[in-house]
N, C-alpha and C positions, 0 to 999 in steps of 0.2 A: 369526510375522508380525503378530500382534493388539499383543501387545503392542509392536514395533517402532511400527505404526498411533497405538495409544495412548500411546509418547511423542512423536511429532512432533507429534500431536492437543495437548499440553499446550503445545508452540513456539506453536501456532498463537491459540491465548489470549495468551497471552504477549505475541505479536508484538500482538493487538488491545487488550491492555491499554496499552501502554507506549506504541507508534506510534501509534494508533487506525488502525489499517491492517495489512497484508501478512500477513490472516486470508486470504482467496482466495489468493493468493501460494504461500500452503503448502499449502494445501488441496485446489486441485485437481492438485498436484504429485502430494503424497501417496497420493490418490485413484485417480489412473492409473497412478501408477509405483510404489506399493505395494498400492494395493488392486483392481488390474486392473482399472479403469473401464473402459469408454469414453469420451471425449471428454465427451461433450452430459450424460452419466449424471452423469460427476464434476463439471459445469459446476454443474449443478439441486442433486447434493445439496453441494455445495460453498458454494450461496445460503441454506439452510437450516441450515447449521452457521454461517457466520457470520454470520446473522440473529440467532439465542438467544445467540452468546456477546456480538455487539456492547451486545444489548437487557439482558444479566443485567452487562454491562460499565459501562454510561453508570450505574448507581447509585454506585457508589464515587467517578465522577467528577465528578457532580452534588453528593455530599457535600461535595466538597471545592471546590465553586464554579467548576472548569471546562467547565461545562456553556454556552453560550449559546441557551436555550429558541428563541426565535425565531428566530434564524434558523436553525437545526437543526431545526424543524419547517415552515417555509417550503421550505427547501433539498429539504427530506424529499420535502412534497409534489409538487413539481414531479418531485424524481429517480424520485418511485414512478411517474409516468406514463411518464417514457422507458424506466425501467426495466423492466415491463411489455409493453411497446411492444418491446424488445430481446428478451425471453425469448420474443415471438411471432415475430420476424424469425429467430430463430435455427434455426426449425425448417428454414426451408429454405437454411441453410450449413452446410457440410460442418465435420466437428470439426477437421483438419488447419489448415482457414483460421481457425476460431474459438482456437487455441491461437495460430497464430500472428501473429495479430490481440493475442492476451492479452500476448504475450510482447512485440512491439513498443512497446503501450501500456506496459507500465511501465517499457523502458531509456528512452523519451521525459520521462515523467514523473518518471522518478530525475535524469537529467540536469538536470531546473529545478529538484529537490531540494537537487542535490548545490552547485547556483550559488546559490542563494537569491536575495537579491533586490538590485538593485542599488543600489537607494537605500532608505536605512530611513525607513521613516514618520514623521514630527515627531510622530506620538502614534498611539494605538492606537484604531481604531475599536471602539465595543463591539456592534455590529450593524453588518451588511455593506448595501448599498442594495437594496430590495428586487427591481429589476431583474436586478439583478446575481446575485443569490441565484437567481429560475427561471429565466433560462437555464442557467448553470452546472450547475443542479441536473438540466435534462432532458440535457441534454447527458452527463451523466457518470452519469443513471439510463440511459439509450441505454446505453452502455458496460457499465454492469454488468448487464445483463439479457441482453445479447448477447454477452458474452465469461466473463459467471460470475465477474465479479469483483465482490468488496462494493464498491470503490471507496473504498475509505481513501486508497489510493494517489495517488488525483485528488481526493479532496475535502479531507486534508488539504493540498494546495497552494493548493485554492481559496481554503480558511479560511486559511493562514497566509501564504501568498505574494501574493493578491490582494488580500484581504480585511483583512489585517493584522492578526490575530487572533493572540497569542503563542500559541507551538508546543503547550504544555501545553492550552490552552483550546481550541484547533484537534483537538487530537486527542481532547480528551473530546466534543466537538459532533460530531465525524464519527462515535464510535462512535452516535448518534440519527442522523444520516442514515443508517449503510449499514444499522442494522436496520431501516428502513422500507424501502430500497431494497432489499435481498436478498429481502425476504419478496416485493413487489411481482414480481421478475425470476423467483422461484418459480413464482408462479401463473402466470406466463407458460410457464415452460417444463413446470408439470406437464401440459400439455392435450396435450403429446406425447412425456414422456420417464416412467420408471417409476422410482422411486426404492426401494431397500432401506432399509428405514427404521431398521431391527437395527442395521445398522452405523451409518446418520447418527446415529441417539442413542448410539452409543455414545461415537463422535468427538463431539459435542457437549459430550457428559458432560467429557472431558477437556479439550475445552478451555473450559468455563465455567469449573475449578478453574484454569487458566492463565491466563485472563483475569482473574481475582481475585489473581491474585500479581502477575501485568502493572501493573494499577490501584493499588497500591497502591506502587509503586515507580518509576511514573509522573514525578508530582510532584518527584522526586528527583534526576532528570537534567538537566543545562545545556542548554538547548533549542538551542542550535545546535552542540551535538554530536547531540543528536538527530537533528535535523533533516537532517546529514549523515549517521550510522548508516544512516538509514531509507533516505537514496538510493541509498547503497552495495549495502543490501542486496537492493534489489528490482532494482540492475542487475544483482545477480549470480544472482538467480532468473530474469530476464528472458531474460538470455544463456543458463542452461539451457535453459527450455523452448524459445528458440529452437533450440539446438544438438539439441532430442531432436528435431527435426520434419525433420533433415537426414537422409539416408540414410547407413548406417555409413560405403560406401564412398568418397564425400565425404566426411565428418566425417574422417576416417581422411587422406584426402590434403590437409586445411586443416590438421590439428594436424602433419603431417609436413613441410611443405613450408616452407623457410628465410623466404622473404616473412613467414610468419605470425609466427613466432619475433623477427627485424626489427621488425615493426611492432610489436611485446607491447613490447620494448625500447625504442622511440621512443616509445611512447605513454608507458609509466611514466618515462622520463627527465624526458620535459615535465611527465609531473603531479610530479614531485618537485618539480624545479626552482622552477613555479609556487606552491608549498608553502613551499619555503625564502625566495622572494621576498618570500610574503605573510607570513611570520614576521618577514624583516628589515625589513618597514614599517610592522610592529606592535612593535618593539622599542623600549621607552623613548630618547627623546631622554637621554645622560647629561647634558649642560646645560655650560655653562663650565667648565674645570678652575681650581682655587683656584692662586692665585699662588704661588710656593713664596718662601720666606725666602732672605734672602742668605745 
């Protein structure tokens, strides 16, 4: 089982290198459904693993100039006080609610991933307004201090969707926010949870070397297939931890029951359809056809 741990721990780099995000996503999956946490345990050490790999993360992409200092250290500050602020509220809610709290916030969040934005910016802002930056920032340090998430998930949409920071530079600034904010949503929760620390540096260990293949393959990818990838994939972590907080024998009469099956079918009809549309309105005009000779 370590070693199973230790390669999903190497996804989990991975995922924070390339997204700067959906480090918690996996982590406290992992945690409780391979490494038998509890809830609040895998929440704390889950804040500590993706605190080292986001912090040994944001050099490679500070190298490469997608870093935005400023506002990733404003962002920071603010999220480390909600964040904080979250890891002390969380003592008194129950893990059940705190998972599916986790699980909700990211099919919400992949959703305005997965649509981007409706109008593209006439230009790219290179700093966000600084208003703008501490609310956001307490508001999604709240969240990760109270649900154990780093918040890639929310801050890369702040940076890319609001903020209009292209997707590469968006997700090297987020890996500097979520390590100020994980470490922050830590000290909150150690003043009442007890962490194994054997095992968090071991999982750290692996995913700091995932995180370093993540970053550097980064830069690589067409940001708005990124930006889609990432939606996709934290709805489909989202809908797990929601479906693990349901009881078998429910779980058991939603996957059996024809409705469900129906609606799996309507639903992917229209996202095709919606798919094939938006291709046939990106398809080159072929322009006048040439006159033919007599």
């Amino acid at each position: 089982m370590i070693t199973v741990i230790v390669a999903a721990s190497l996804l989990i780099g991975v995922s924070l290198g390339i997204l700067g995000g959906g480090g918690s996503i996996l982590t406290v999956p992992i945690l409780v459904y391979l490494a038998g946490m509890e809830a609040k345990q895998a929440i704390a050490t889950s804040l500590f693993v993706v605190g080292v790999t986001s912090a040994a993360g944001v050099v490679s992409h500070a190298r490469a100039g997608r870093v935005r200092w400023r506002t990733g250290l404003l962002f920071g500050l603010a999220g480390m006080a909600g964040a904080y602020g979250g890891g002390r509220l969380a003592e008194f809610v129950s893990g059940t609610v705190l998972l599916i709290a986790f699980g909700l916030t990211m099919v919400a969040t992949a959703i305005a991933m997965i649509r981007g934005r409706r109008r593209v910016p006439e230009k790219v802002r290179h700093e966000l307004p600084v208003g703008h930056v501490l609310l956001d920032g307490v508001v999604v340090g709240l969240v990760t201090g109270l649900v154990g998430a780093g918040g890639g998930f929310l801050v890369v949409p702040a940076l890319a969707l609001l903020g209009g920071l292209p997707m590469s530079v968006a997700v090297g600034t987020s890996l500097l926010v979520i390590s100020m904010k994980s470490f922050a949503g830590l000290a909150g929760y150690l003043s009442s949870i007890h962490i194994d620390w054997g095992l968090a540096g071991l999982v750290t260990a692996a995913a700091v070397v995932g995180g370093l293949v993540g970053g550097r393959l980064a830069g690589r990818i067409p940001q708005d297939a990124l930006r889609k990838a990432f939606g996709w994939f934290v709805v489909t972590m989202g809908v797990f931890v929601l479906g693990q907080q349901i009881s078998p024998e429910i779980r058991v009469t939603v996957l059996t029951h024809p409705g469900t099956w129906t609606l799996a079918a309507t639903t992917t009809a229209l996202l095709l359809g919606q798919y094939l549309r938006g291709r046939s309105r990106r398809a080159p005009d072929p322009g006048p056809s040439m006159p033919t000779r007599p």
